[in-house]
C-alpha positions as CSV (number, residue, x, y, z in Angstrom):
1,X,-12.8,21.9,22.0
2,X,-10.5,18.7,23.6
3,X,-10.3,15.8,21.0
4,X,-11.2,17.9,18.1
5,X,-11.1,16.1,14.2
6,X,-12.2,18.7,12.4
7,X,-10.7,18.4,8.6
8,X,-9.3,14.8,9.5
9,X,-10.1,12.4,7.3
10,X,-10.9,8.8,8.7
11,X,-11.4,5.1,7.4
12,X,-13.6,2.9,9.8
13,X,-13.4,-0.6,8.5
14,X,-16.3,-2.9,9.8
15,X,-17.9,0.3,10.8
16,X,-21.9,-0.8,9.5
17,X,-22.2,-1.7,13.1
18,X,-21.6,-2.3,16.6
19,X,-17.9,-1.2,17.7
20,X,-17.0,-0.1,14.1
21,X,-20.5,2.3,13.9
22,X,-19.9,3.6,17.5
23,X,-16.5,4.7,16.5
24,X,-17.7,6.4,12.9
25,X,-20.5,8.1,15.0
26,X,-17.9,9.7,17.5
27,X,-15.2,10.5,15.5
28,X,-17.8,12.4,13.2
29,X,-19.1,14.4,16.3
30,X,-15.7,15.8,16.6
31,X,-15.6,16.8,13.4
32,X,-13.8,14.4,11.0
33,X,-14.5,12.7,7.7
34,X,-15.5,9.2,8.2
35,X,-15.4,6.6,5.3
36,X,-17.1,3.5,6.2
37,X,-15.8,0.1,4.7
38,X,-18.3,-2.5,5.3
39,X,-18.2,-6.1,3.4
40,X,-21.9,-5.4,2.9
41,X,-23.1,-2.2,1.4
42,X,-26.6,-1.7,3.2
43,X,-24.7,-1.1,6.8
44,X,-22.4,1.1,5.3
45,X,-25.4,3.5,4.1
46,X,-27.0,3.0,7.2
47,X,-23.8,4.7,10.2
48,X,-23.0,7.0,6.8
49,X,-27.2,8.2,6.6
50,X,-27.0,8.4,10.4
51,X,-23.5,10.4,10.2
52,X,-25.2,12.7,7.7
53,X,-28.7,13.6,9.9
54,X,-26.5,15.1,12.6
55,X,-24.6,17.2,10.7
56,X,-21.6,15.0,10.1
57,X,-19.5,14.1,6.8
58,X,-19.5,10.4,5.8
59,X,-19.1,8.6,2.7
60,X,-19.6,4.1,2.6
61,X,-17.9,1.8,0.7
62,X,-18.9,-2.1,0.4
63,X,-15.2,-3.4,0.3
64,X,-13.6,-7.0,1.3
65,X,-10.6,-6.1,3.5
66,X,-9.1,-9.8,2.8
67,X,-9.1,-8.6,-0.9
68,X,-6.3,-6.6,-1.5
69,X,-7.1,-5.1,-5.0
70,X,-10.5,-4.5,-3.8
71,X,-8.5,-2.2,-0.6
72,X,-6.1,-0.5,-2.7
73,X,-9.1,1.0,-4.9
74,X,-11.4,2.2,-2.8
75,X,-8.4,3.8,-0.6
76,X,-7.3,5.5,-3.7
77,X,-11.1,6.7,-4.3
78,X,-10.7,8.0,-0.8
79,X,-7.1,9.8,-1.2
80,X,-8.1,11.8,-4.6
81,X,-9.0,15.0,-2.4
82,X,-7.0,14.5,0.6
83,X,-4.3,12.0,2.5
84,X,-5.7,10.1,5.4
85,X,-5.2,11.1,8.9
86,X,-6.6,8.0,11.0
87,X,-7.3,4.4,9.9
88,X,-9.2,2.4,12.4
89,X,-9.1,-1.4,11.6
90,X,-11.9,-2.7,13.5
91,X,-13.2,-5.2,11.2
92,X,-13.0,-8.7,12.7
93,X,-14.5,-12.2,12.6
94,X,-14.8,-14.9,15.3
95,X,-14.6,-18.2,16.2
96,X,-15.4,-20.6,18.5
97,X,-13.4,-24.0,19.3
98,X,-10.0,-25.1,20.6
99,X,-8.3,-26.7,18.2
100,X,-9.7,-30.2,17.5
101,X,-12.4,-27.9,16.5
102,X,-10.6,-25.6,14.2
103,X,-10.9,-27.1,11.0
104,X,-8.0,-25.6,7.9
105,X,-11.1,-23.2,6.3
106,X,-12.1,-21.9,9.7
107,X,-8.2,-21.0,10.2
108,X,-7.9,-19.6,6.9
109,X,-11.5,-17.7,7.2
110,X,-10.1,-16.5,9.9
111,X,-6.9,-15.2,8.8
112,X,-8.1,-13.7,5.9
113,X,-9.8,-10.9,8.0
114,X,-8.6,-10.6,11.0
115,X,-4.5,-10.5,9.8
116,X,-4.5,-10.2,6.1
117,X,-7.3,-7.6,6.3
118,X,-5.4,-5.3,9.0
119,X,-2.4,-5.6,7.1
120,X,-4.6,-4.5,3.9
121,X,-5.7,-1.6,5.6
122,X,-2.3,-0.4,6.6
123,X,-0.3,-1.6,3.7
124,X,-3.1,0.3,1.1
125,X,-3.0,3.8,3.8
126,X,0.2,3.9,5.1
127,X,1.6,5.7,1.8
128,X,-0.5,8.4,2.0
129,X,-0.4,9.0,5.7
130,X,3.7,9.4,5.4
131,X,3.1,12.7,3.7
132,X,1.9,14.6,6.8
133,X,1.8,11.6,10.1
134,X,-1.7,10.6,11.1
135,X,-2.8,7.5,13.3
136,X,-3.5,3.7,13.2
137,X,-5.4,1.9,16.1
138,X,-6.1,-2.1,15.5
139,X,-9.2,-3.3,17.9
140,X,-6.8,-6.5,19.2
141,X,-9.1,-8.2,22.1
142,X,-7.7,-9.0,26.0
143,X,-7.9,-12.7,23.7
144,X,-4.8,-11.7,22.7
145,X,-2.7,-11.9,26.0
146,X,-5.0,-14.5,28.0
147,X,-6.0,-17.8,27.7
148,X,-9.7,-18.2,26.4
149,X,-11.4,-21.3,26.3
150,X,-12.6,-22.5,22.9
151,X,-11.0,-19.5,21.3
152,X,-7.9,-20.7,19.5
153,X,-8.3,-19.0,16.0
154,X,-9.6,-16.1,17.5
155,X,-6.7,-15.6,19.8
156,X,-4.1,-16.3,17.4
157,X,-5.6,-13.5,15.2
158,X,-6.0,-10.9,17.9
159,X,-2.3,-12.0,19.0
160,X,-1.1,-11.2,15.7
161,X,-3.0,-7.8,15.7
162,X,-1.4,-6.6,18.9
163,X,2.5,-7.6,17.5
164,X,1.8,-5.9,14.2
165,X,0.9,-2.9,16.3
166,X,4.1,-2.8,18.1
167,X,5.8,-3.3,14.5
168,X,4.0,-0.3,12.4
169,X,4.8,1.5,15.5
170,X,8.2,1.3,15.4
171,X,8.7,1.7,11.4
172,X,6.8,4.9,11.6
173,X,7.9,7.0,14.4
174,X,9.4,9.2,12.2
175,X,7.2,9.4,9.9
176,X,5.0,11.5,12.7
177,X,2.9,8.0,12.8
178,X,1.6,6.6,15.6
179,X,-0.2,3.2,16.0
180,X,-2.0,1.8,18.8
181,X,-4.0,-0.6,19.7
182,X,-7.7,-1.5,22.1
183,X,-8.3,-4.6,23.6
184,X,-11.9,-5.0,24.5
185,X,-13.4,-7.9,26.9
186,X,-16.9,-8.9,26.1
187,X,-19.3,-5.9,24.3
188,X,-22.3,-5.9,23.7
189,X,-23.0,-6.0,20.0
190,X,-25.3,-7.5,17.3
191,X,-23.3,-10.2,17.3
192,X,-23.6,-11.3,21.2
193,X,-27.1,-10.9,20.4
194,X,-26.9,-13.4,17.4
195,X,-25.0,-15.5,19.0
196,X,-27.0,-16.4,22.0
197,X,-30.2,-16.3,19.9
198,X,-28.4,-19.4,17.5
199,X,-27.1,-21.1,20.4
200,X,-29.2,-20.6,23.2
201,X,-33.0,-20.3,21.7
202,X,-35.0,-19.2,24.9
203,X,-32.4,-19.2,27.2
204,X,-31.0,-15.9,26.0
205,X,-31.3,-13.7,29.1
206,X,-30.2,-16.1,31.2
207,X,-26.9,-16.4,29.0
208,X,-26.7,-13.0,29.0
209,X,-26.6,-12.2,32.3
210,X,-24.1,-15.1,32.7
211,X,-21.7,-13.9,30.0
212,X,-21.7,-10.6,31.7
213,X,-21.3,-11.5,35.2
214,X,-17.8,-13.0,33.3
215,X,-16.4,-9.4,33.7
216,X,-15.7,-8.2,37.6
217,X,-17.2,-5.1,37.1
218,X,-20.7,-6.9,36.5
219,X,-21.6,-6.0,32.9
220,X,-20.7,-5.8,29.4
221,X,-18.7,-2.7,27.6
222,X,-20.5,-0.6,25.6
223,X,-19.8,0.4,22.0
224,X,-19.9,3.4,22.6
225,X,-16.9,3.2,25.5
226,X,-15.0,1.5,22.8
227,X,-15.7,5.0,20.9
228,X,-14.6,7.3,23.4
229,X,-11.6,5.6,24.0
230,X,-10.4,5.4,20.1
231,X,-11.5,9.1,20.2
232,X,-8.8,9.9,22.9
233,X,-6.3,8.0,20.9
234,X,-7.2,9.7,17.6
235,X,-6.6,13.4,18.7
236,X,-3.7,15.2,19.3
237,X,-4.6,14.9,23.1
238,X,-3.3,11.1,22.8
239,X,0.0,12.9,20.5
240,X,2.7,11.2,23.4
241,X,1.2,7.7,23.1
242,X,2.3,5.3,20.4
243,X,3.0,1.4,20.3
244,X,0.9,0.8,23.4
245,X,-2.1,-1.5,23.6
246,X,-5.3,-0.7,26.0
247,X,-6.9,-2.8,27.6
248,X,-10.9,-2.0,28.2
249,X,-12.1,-4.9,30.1
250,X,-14.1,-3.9,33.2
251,X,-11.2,-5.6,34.9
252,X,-11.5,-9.1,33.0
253,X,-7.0,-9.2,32.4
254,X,-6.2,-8.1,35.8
255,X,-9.0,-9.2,38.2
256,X,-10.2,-12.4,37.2
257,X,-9.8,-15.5,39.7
């Protein structure tokens, strides 16, 4: 069987839903362990329960990946029976405003999740992983390498995410480590959803048709194409690709304008 996981063990950060559940969900189809870390412990249960029903082996975790004690320990919990073989940081906040807008706590909210937490995540996993290689992917964001209105903190975050993938990259190669990272356009999530409900009330599918007509090919990604692609990069299919990021846009880097 192509991409097959079977006795990997895998960390999914943010993976309660959206892109983090769709990648817990197919990496568990092929076969791996997936340990869910989820700020909130409900979500967690919820992809882990769904994991379960279909056969699959999942365990959740509520965890803060901007606190680093609270990282370390539950990585530990995770490493007792086993060293990890794929970390997936996919957890990730937002925000919107240039930056007049961008106050010092939205920078540092910010910050604390979308850089400190990755760094968490690899600093707390990357000890164990030495002992027999494995793989890192980041979710960065096409944010990261075009200009964005009203998406200064955001961009700087995802910018950072893509350069800290080129840096593990390089540290690890011979450590049989390889680190990549996604760039995703505009996907639709909960939080698209809850965004347009909060900003636009009863406008929403009029905003949503706009926001996706913002890609050329016409629509929004799909978690679940997110997924697919992280499962490529996870299995030894992907083993010639390291320190690379990948765009998944529906042509929004190259074909805008």
């Amino acid at each position: 069987m192509k991409f097959d996981l079977t006795g990997k063990k895998a960390i999914v950060t943010g993976g309660g839903s959206g892109i983090g559940r769709a990648i817990a969900m197919v990496l568990a189809e092929q076969g791996a362990e997936v340990n869910i870390l989820e700020v909130n412990a409900k979500p967690a249960k919820e992809t882990a329960a769904g994991i379960k029903a279909m056969g699959g082996k999942a365990n959740a975790f509520a965890c803060d990946v901007s606190n680093q004690k609270d990282v370390l320990k539950i990585v530990e919990a995770i490493t007792e029976n086993g060293a990890i073989d794929i970390l997936i940081n996919n957890a990730g906040i937002a925000h919107i405003g240039n930056v007049e807008l961008t106050a010092e706590a939205d920078i540092d909210r910010v910050y604390q999740v979308n850089i400190k937490g990755v760094y968490n995540c690899i600093y707390a996993s990357i000890k164990s992983m030495k002992e027999k290689g494995g793989v890192i992917i980041n979710m960065a964001s096409v944010a990261a390498t075009v200009g964005i209105s009203d998406r200064f903190a955001y961009s700087m975050t995802k910018g950072a995410v893509l350069t800290m993938t080129y840096s593990v990259a390089k540290d690890y190669l011979s450590y049989g480590i390889r680190c990549n990272s996604i760039s995703p356009a505009r996907v639709h999530t909960p939080f698209v959803d809850g965004y347009l409900k909060q900003n636009y009330p009863g406008m929403e599918k009029e905003m949503f048709k706009r926001l996706s007509e913002t890609q050329p090919i016409g629509r929004m990604g799909k978690p679940v194409e997110i997924a697919n692609l992280a499962l490529y990069l996870c299995s030894d299919e992907a083993s010639f690709i390291t320190g690379t990021d990948f765009p998944i846009d529906g042509g929004f880097i190259k074909l805008n304008g």
